[in-house]
PDB file of N, CA, C and O in Angstrom:
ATOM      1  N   UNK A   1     117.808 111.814 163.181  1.00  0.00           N
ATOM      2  CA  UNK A   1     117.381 113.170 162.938  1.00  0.00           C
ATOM      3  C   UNK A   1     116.704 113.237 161.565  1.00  0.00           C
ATOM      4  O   UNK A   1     116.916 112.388 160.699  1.00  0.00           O
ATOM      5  N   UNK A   2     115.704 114.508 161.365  1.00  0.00           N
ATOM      6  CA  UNK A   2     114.669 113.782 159.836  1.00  0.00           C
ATOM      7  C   UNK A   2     115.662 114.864 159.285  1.00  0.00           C
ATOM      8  O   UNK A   2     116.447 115.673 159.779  1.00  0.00           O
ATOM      9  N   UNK A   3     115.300 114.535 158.160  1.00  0.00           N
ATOM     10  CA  UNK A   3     116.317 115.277 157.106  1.00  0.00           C
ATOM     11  C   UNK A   3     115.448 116.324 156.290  1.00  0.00           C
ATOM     12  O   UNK A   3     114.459 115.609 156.128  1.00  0.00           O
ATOM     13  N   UNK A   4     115.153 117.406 155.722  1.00  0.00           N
ATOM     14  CA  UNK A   4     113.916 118.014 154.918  1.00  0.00           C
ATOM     15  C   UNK A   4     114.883 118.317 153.857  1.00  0.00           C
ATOM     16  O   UNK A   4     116.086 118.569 153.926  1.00  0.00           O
ATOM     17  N   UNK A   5     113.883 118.213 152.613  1.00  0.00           N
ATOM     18  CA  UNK A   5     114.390 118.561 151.111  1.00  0.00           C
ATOM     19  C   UNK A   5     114.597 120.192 150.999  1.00  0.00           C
ATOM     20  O   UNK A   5     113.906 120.876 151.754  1.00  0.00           O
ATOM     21  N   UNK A   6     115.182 120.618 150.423  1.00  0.00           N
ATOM     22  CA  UNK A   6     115.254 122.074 149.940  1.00  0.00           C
ATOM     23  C   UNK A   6     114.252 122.258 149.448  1.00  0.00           C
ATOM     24  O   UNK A   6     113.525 121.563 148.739  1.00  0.00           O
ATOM     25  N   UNK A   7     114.154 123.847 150.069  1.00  0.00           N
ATOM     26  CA  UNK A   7     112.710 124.796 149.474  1.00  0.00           C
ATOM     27  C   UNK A   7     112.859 124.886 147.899  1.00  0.00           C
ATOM     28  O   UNK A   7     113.973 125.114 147.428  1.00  0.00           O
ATOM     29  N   UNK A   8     111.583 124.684 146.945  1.00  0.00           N
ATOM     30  CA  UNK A   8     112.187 125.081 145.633  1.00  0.00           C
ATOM     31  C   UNK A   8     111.578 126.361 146.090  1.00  0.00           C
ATOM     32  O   UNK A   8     110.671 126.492 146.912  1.00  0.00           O
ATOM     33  N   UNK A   9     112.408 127.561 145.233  1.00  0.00           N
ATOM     34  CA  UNK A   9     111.842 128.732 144.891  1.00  0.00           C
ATOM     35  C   UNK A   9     111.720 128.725 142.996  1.00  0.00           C
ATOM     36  O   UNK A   9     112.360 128.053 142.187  1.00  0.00           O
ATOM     37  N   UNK A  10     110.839 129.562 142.815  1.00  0.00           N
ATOM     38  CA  UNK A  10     109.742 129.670 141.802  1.00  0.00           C
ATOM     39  C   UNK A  10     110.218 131.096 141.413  1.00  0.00           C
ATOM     40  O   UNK A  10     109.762 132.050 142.042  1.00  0.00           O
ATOM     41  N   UNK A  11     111.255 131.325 140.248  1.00  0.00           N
ATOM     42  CA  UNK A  11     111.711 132.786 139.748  1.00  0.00           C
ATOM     43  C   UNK A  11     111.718 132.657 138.358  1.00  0.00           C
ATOM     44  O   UNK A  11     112.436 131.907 137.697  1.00  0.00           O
ATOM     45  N   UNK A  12     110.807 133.496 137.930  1.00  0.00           N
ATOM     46  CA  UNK A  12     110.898 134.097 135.931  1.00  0.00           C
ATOM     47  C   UNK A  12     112.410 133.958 135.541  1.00  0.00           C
ATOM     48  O   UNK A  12     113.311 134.451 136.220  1.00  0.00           O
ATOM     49  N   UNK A  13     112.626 133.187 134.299  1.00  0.00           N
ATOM     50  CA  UNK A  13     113.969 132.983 133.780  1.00  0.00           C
ATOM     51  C   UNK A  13     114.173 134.260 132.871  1.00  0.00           C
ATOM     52  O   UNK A  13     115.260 134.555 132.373  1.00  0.00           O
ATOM     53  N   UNK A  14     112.958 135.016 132.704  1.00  0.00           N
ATOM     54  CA  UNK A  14     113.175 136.124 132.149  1.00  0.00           C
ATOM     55  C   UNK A  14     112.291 137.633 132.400  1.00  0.00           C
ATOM     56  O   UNK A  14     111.152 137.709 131.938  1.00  0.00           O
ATOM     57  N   UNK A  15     112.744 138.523 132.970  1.00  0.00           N
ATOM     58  CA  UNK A  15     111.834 139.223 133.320  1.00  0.00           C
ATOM     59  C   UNK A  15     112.159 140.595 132.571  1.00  0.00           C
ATOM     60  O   UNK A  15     113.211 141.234 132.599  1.00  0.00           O
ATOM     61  N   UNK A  16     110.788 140.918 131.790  1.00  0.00           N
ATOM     62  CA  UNK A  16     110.764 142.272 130.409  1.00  0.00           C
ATOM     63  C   UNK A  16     110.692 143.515 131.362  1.00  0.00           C
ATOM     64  O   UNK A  16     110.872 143.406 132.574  1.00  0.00           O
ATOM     65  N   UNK A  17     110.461 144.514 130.838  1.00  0.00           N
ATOM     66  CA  UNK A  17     110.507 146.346 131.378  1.00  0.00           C
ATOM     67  C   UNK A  17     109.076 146.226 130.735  1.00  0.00           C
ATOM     68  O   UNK A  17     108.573 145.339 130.044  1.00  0.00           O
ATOM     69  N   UNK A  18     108.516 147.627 131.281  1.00  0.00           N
ATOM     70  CA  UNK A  18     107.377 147.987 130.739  1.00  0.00           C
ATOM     71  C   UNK A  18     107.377 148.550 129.441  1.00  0.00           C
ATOM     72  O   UNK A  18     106.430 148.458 128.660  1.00  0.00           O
ATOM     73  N   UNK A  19     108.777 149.316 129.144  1.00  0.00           N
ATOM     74  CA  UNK A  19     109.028 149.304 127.920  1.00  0.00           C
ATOM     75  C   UNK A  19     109.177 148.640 126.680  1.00  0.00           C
ATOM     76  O   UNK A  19     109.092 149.066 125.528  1.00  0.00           O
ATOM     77  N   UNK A  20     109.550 146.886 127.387  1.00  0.00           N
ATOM     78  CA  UNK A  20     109.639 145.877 126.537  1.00  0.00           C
ATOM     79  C   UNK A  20     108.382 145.538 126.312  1.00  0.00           C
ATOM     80  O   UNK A  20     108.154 145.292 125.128  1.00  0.00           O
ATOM     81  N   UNK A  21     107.275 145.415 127.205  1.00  0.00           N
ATOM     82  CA  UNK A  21     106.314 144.924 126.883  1.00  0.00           C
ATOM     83  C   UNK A  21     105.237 146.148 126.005  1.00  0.00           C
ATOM     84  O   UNK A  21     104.427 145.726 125.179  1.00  0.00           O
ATOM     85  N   UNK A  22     105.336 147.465 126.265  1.00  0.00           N
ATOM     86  CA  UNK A  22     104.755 148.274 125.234  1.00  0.00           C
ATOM     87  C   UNK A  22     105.355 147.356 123.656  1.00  0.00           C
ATOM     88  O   UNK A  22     104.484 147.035 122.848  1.00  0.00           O
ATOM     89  N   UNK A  23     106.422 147.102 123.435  1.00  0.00           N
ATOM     90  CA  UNK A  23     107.171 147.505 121.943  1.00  0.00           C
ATOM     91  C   UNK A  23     106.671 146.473 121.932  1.00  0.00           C
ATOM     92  O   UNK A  23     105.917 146.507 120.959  1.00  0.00           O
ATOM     93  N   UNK A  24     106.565 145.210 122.558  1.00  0.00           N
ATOM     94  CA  UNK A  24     105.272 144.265 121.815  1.00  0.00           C
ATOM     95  C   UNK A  24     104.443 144.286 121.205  1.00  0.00           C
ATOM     96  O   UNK A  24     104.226 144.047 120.017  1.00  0.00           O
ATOM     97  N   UNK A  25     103.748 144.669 122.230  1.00  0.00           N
ATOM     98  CA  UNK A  25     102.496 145.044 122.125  1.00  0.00           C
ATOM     99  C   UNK A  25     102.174 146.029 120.520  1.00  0.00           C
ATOM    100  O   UNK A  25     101.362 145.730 119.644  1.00  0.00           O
ATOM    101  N   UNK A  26     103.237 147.399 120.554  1.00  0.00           N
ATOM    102  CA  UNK A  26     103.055 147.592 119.089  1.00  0.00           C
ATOM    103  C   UNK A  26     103.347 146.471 118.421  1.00  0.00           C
ATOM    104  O   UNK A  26     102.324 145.855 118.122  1.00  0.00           O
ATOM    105  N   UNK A  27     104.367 145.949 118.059  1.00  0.00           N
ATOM    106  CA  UNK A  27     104.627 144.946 117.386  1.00  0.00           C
ATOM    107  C   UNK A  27     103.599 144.091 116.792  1.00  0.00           C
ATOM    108  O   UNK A  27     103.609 143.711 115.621  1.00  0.00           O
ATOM    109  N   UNK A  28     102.660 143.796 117.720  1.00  0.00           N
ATOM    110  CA  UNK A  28     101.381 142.580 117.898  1.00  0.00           C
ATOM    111  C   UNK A  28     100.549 143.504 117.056  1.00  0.00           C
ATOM    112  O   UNK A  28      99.908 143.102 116.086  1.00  0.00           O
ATOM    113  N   UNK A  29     100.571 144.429 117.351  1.00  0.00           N
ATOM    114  CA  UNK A  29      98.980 145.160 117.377  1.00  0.00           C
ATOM    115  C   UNK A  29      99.278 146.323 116.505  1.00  0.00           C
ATOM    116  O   UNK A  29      98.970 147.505 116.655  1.00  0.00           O
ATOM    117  N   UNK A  30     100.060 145.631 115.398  1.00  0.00           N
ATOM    118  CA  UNK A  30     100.702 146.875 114.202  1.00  0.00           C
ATOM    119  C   UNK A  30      99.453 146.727 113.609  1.00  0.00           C
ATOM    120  O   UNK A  30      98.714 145.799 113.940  1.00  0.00           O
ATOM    121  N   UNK A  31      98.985 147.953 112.347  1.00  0.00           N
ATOM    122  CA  UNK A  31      97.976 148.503 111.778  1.00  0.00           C
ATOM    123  C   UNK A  31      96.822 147.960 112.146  1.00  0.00           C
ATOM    124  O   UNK A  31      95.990 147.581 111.322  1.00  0.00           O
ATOM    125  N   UNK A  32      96.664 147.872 113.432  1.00  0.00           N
ATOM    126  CA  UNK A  32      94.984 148.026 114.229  1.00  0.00           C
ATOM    127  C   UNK A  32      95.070 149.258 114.718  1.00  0.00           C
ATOM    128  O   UNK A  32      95.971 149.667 115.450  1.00  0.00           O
ATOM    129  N   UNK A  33      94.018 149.949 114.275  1.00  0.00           N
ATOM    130  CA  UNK A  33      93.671 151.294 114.422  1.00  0.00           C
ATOM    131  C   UNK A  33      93.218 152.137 115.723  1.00  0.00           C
ATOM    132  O   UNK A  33      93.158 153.363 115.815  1.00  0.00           O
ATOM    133  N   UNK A  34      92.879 151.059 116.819  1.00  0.00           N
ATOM    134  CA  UNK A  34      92.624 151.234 118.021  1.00  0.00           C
ATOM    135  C   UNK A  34      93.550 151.335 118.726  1.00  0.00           C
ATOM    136  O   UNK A  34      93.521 152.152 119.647  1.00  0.00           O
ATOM    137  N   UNK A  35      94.553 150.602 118.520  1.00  0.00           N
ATOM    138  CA  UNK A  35      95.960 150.263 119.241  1.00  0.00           C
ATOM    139  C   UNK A  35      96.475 151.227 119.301  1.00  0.00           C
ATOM    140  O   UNK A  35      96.732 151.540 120.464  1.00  0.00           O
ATOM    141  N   UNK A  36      96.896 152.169 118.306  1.00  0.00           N
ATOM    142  CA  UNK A  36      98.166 153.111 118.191  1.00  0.00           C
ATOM    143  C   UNK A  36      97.722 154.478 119.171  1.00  0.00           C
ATOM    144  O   UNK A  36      98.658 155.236 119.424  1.00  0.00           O
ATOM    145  N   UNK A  37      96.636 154.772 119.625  1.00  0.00           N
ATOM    146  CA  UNK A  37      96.466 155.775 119.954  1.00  0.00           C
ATOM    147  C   UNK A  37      96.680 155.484 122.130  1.00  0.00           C
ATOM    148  O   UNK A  37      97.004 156.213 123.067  1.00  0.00           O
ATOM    149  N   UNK A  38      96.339 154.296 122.004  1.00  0.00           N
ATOM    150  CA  UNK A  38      96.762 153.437 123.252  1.00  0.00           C
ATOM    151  C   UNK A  38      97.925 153.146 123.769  1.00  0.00           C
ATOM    152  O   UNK A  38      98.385 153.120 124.911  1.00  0.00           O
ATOM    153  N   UNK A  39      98.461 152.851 122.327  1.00  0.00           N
ATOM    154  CA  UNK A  39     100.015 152.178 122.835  1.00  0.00           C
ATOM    155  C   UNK A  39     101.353 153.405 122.538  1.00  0.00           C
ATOM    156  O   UNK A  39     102.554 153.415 122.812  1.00  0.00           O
ATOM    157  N   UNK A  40     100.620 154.165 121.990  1.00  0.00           N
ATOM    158  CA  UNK A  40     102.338 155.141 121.528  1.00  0.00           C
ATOM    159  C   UNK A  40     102.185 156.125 122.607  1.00  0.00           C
ATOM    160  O   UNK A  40     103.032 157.004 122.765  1.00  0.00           O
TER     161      UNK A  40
END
């Protein structure tokens, strides 16, 4: 009988909020003047 390997599955070891990724984003994109009116 053939034998088959296990499926790998493929999952983010870490997955952010949209909130996490805004406060980056300020973070990144502190006193650029374009940013703040975008990101807050």
């Amino acid at each position: 009988m053939a034998r088959l390997c296990k499926p790998a599955v493929q999952a983010p070891e870490h997955v952010i909020t949209m909130e996490e990724t805004l406060d980056f984003a300020r973070r990144v994109h502190e006193g650029r003047s374009n940013c703040r009116s975008r990101c807050a």
